[in-house]
Every structure is written in structure tokens, then in C-alpha cells.
C-alpha positions, 0 to 999 in steps of 0.5 A, a space after each residue: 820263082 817268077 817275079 811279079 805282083 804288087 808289093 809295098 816297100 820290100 813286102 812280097 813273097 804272097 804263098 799259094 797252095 794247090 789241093 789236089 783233086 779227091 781220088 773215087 775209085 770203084 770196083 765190082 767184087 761180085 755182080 750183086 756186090 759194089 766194093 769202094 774204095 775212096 780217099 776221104 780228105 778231112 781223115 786223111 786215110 783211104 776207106 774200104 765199103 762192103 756195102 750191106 744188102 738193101 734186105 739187111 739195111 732195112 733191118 737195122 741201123 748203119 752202125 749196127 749193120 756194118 763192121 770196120 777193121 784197120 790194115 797196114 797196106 805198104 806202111 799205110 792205114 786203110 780202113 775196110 768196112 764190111 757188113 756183118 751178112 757178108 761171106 768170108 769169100 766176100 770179105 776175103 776179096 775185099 781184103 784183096 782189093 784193099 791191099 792191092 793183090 788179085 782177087 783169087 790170092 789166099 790171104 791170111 790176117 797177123 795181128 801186131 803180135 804176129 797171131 793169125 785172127 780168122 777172116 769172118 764177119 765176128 773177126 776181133 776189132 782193131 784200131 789204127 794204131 793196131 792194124 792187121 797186116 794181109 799176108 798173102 800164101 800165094 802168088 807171085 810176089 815182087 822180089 827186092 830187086 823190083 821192089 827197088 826198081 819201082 822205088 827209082 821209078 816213083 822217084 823219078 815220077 816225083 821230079 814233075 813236082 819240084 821246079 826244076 827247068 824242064 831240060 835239068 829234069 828230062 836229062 836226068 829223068 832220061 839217064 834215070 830211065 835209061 839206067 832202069 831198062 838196062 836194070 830191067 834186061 839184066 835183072 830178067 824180070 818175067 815178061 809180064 812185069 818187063 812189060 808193065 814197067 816199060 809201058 809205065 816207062 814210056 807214059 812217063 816219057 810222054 808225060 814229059 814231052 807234054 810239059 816240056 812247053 809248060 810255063 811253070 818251067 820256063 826259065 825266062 819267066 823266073 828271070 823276070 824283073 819286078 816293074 812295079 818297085 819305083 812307087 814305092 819308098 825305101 825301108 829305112 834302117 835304124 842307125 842301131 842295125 846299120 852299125 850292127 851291120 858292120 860286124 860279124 855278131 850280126 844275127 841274120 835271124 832276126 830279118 824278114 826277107 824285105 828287111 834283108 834286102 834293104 840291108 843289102 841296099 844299104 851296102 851297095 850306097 854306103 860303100 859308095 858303089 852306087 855314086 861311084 859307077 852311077 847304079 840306078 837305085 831302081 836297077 838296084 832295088 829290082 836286082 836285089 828283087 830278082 836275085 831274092 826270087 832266083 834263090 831255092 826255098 833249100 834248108 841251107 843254101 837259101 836266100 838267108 845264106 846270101 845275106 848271112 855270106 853278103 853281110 860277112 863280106 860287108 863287116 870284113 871290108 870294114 874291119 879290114 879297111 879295105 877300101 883304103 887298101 884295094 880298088 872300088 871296082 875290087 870291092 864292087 866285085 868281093 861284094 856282087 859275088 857273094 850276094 851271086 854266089 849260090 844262086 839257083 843252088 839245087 840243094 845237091 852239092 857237086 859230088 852228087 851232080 857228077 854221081 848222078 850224071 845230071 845236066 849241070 855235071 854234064 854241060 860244065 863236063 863235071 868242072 864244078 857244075 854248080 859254080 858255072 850255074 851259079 855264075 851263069 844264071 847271075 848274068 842272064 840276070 844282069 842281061 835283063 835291062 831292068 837289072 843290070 846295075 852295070 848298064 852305065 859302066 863302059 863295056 872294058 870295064 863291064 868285061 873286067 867285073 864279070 872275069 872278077 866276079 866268075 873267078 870268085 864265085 868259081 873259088 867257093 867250091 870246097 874241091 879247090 880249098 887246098 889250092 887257093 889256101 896254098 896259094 895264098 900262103 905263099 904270098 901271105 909274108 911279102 903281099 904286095 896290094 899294087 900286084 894285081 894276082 896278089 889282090 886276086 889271091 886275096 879276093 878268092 880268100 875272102 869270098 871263101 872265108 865269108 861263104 863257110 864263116 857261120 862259126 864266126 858268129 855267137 853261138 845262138 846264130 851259128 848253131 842254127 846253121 848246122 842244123 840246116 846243113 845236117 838237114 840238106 846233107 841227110 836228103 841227100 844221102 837219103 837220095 844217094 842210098 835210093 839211087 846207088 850211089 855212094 854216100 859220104 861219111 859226113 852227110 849220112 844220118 846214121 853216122 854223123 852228129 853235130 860234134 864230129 861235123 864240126 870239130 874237123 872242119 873248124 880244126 883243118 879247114 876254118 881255123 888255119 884259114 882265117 890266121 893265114 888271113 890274120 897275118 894279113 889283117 891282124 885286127 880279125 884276130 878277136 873278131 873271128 879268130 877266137 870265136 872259132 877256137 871258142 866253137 872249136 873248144 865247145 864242140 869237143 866239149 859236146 863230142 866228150 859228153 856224147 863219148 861217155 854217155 855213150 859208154 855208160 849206156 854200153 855198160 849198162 847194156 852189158 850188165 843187163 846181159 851179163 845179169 840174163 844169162 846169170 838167171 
């Protein structure tokens, strides 16, 4: 995610793509016959040749001289073509190589019906959508367990391709392999297969060793600022969206990336921080550059969340007039923090980290690994010159906008809701904003109230944000179920929808929340408070309407099978 290239204005974000080399493999069935397999680019499917004999080529056409039949080879299509002159012993190794089995295994063909169709030149035709599947009658097979274990190393082997830092991923790959060879001995998997997996095992490891200096991982490069910004002019908001701006119906869809930048730029000199501790507008621009490019391309936790948690902030600083009642450097901190909160999310949320044994889990010693990340990567941002926005503030006061700006950022994780919810109504009925725990309190509320605050939005704004959560919930829980690990209720696809995510966590978690806070600043009531009861009441509405379509659809089930065993 490095920063760099020409932009103009907040136009960025050019998108390349690499195409990988086009796979040619050979092998010799018998010393007359060459056997090829090759991946054919444009079809998008692997081809199988038996090639005719130059004596029969000669009699006659391609088309008429050759056959082709369709197999189902691990869940994939391969096509094999064949000669008509070809011996059934030919053809039965061909087969073998294409399904990737040894050449002397017996074989038979089922059809999709589960029929056996005899392998010779006249055998039946097929089509993609009907392909043949190869049983083999003999041989050792992969048990389940195996199976498994070469499903994990797969995955592990796909980690190479994702931008993870190059120690994140040897220490999880690390733990992933040491978890596999432990699997290996107490398994007992014949030696044969022990040793191909651990030669696999240690090319993997040498893989990583050869990349662990590439400078696609390198941190500081990600971290790099755009030095190209000052010659170019400022995106100017019409005044529509700058009022828009300042409420929560705001539809945070609309923006491209470089509009939303300008928006947050926007925040920084309308609420006057910029004047107020003397942030060099460039710094700003190149910080916002950079913050944009330290966000992962995640389905939820992506740059447009920040916005959508920034520009909440905004609105409740606003609404809630919260200039005349705290500090400048108070709101400095409220707004900072949440454009910081999630950056470099990896789109695997805490319990994941810890499960897994990842290096964030265990360098933060599983104390919210994800927040001290967040936290961490957000002043090695501002450590860069060229974005430090704090450069003209005196080192005290630097010191008190980090420890302000951790313990928000800290507070957004959900395990620590119950405390921080607690602990403010406790103060709620006597809030005094000259106690500075008091406003401390209140700024760990807000930052928490705009970071889970979709619901507040319309309809048309909110709903889309459930479909992206429910997305990165399920990759996860896929990934959890191919690693072992435990899965909860909530993010597996076979259990939840969008009615039963939301009801309870708009009932016990979003609503008695944001009316603790309304007793602070009763003007959120119509704002945000009703659009939630509003949510609330729509969602269980929906969760009726599954109810008894799921109960029609039963008994209607049940007559058919009363009506069957009738007959």
C-alpha cells in the first residue's frame, strides 16, 4: 500500500494487475506416445491430448480423427482428447494422468447418474456440465485426516499472496507448520507421505526465507508519504454537502475516495483545529494521503468505514455542541481517533487473532491485538515528517494527544463495551465537563457510539453495512472451520441472517447505549435514537416474515411426506 505516483487534486488509487504465466506440462504415456497437459488461458480449463499417430493423421481430418470427454478431476473440469486409434490401455493411462493418480492404477468411469460407461475409443460423449468422474479401484487413497492436512498447507502456501508484513505472516506460517508436523507424527501417516509433506514443508520454509527481504512487504514503504500534493489545488465542497456533512443522514456512499478526503479536510479547518495548533494544510493533505493507503481493501473494515466513523464524530460534535462544552485539544483527540481507529485492520477480528496464535496476539500478549496495532501503526504514520500534523505542537502537549488519542482508539474494542458503558452511567446523572475522567469517560462513549453507529443512518445507508459485515464474518468463519478453530454463532453462514444479527445487538448493545448518552445531550434523541428503535422495529418485522415462511415451507414439506407414505 505504498504511496507514490502523480495525482491531481485527491485523483489516486491507479489499479494494476499481474497475469501469471501460462502453465505447459509434459509426459510420456509410452515411448511411441507424448501425453500433454496444458493450461489453455482464453478457456479457462486444463486440456488433456492424446495425439494421433502421424499414419492416421494422415487419413483423415483433426475433428475426425480425434475425440474428447469432459472429467470432473477434484471439483474441476479437465478436458482430455484422445485419438479414435487409441487402445484402451492408452487411454486408461491418459485418464490416470489426467486425474492425477499413477499410471498402473485400475480405473473406472461414473457418468452424473453414477452409471459406469467402458473406457474405449467409442465411449459415450459428454459435456462440461456432465463430466465423468475417475474412480480409482485400487491404490492408496488419502484418508481425511490427510486430506485436511493438505487443505491447511494449501492455505498456508496462499499467504504468499496477500500483503501481510513479512513477520505477521512468518509467525503465523511458523505456528501453521509447527501445528502440521506435530499433526503429521501423531496422525501416523506412512512414511512415504510424512516425507513428501515435510519436504513440502521445508520448501515452504524456504520460500519465506527468500522473501522475507522483498520489498513488496516492507513496512516503511507502505508508511511513505505522497510528496507530490502541494501542486495541486484543493477539491472544493459545494455548500449543500458541507451542511450534509454535519448530520448523521449523511450517505457515505455517494463519495469517491478523493471526495472523501476533502470532506475529512474539510472537518479538520471547519472545526478550526488547523488555526488552532497551526497544522500545515499540506501536512494535512499528505496525512490524509497516507492514512487512505494504510487502510486494507476489506469488505467492512476498509477506508469508507473511517469516513462513515469520522463523519459521525463530526455530526455529534455538532449536534451535541460540543465545542462550547470541552477543550479544542478534546475534540482534536475525538476526531483524530476515529479517522486512526481501525488502520491496517486485517479483517480477522480479536478472537481470531488469539485462536489462531497470530504475531499481533502475541507481541500485545492477547490485550486487544488489534487496537494496539491500530494505535501503533497510526504514530509510526505521524513519526514520518511529511505527516506529522503535530509537528508545530510543544512536545507536553503532543504527549497528552497520543495517551488521549490510544485510550480512544483502545476503547472501540467490543470486549470492553460492558466496562465503559458502566462506567459512564455511573457518572451520567452528576457529569461534571471541568472533571477531566468525567470528559474522558465521555470521549471512550462517543468514539464507541460512532464506530458501531450504521444503524443510526436511513435505511438505504445502513443495510449496505450489514451486508459487508455479514461478508467479512463468513471469511472468517470459513477460515476458522479449515483451521479448527472455534466459530462463533454469529459469523457462520449456516446459522445467522441479517434479522437475527441485528435485532440483538440494536436491542442490548446500540439502543441502552445511545440513551445513556441522551441523557447527556437530549438533542440526539430524534437523530439517532429513534432511527434505531425505527431499525429495531423493521428488523423484527423481517425476522416475523422469515418465521412463517419458514413454517409454511415445513408443512409443506410434511404433507408431501405424509402424501408419500400415503401412496
Amino acid at each position: 500500500m505504498a504511496v507514490g505516483g502523480d495525482v491531481a487534486g485527491w485523483e489516486f488509487l491507479s489499479r494494476r494487475c499481474a497475469k501469471g504465466p501460462v502453465e505447459e506440462r509434459c509426459c510420456r504415456t509410452r515411448s511411441a506416445d507424448l501425453t500433454a497437459i496444458r493450461c489453455d488461458p482464453r478457456a479457462g480449463t486444463t486440456e488433456s491430448r492424446c495425439p494421433t499417430p502421424r499414419s492416421v493423421v494422415a487419413m483423415g481430418s483433426a475433428s475426425s480423427a480425434h475425440r474428447a470427454v469432459y472429467l470432473d478431476v477434484d471439483g474441476r473440469v479437465q478436458k482430455v482428447v484422445f485419438s479414435r486409434f487409441c487402445s484402451p490401455g492408452d487411454m486408461k493411462e491418459l485418464f490416470c494422468t489426467a486425474a492425477g493418480l499413477q499410471r498402473n492404477t485400475t480405473i473406472s468411469l461414473m457418468d452424473v447418474t453414477g452409471a459406469m460407461v467402458s473406457i474405449d475409443p467409442t465411449m459415450p460423449h459428454n459435456t462440461e456440465k456432465s463430466p465423468y468422474k475417475v474412480v480409482p479401484l485400487s491404490g492408496e487413497q488419502l484418508g481425511d485426516k490427510e486430506e485436511l492436512f493438505q487443505n491447511v498447507l494449501s492455505q498456508v502456501a496462499e499467504q504468499f499472496s496477500r500483503a501481510f508484513r513479512i513477520n505477521e505472516l512468518k509467525a503465523e506460517v511458523s505456528n501453521r507448520l509447527a501445528m502440521l508436523e506435530k499433526r503429521v507424527e501423531l496422525e501416523g501417516l506412512k512414511v512415504v507421505e510424512i516425507e513428501k509433506c515435510r519436504s513440502d514443508i521445508q520448501k515452504l520454509r524456504e520460500e519465506m526465507a527468500s522473501r522475507s527481504h522483498s520489498s513488496f512487504l516492507d513496512d516503511s514503504k507502505k508508511l511513505t508519504p505522497r510528496r507530490d500534493v502541494p501542486s495541486y489545488p484543493k477539491y472544493h465542497l459545494s455548500q449543500e454537502t458541507v451542511e450534509a456533512l454535519r448530520k448523521p443522514t449523511f450517505d457515505v456512499w455517494q463519495w469517491e475516495p478523493n471526495e472523501m478526503l476533502s470532506c475529512l479536510e474539510h472537518m479538520y479547518h471547519d472545526l478550526g483545529l488547523v488555526t488552532d495548533f497551526s497544522i500545515n494544510p499540506i501536512t494535512l493533505k499528505r496525512w490524509l494521503l497516507c492514512i487512505h493507503d494504510n487502510y486494507r481493501n476489506n469488505p467492512f473494515h476498509n477506508f469508507r468505514h473511517c469516513f462513515c466513523v469520522t463523519q459521525m464524530m463530526y455530526s455529534m460534535i455538532h449536534l451535541c455542541r460540543l465545542q462550547e462544552k470541552i477543550t479544542q485539544m478534546d475534540i482534536l483527540v475525538l476526531l483524530t481517533a476515529a479517522v486512526c481507529h481501525d488502520l491496517d485492520h486485517p479483517g480477522y477480528n480479536n478472537t481470531y487473532q488469539i485462536n489462531a496464535r497470530t504475531e499481533l496476539a502475541v507481541r500485545y500478549n492477547d490485550i486487544s491485538p488489534l487496537e494496539n496495532h491500530h494505535c501503533a501503526v497510526a504514530f509510526q504514520i505521524f513519526s514520518q515528517p511529511d505527516c506529522n500534523i503535530f509537528s508545530s505542537i510543544d512536545p507536553e502537549t503532543f504527549k497528552l494527544i497520543r495517551q488521549g488519542t490510544i485510550t480512544l482508539i483502545l476503547a472501540t474494542d467490543m470486549a470492553r463495551h460492558g466496562e465503559i458503558v458502566d462506567s459512564f452511567k455511573q457518572i451520567v446523572d452528576v457529569f461534571d465537563f471541568s472533571n477531566e475522567e468525567h470528559v474522558t469517560c465521555l470521549k471512550m462513549v462517543l468514539i464507541k457510539c460512532c464506530d458501531i453507529s450504521n444503524e443510526v443512518r436511513p435505511t438505504e445507508v445502513a443495510e449496505p453495512w450489514v451486508d459487508c459485515l455479514l461478508e467479512e464474518y463468513f471469511m472468517q468463519s470459513d477460515r476458522e472451520k479449515l483451521e479448527g478453530l472455534p466459530v462463533a454463532p454469529f459469523m457462520d453462514r449456516e446459522k445467522v441472517t441479517k434479522p437475527t444479527a441485528q435485532i440483538g445487538f440494536i436491542k442490548f448493545v446500540l439502543i441502552p447505549m445511545f440513551e445513556t448518552v441522551e441523557k447527556l445531550f437530549p438533542e440526539i434523541e430524534e437523530a439517532m435514537v429513534q432511527p434505531l428503535r425505527e431499525s429495531r422495529d423493521r428488523y423484527e418485522e423481517l425476522k416475523q416474515i422469515e418465521d412463517a415462511t419458514r413454517e409454511v415451507q415445513k408443512k409443506k414439506s410434511e404433507n408431501s411426506t405424509a402424501g408419500s407414505e400415503r401412496k
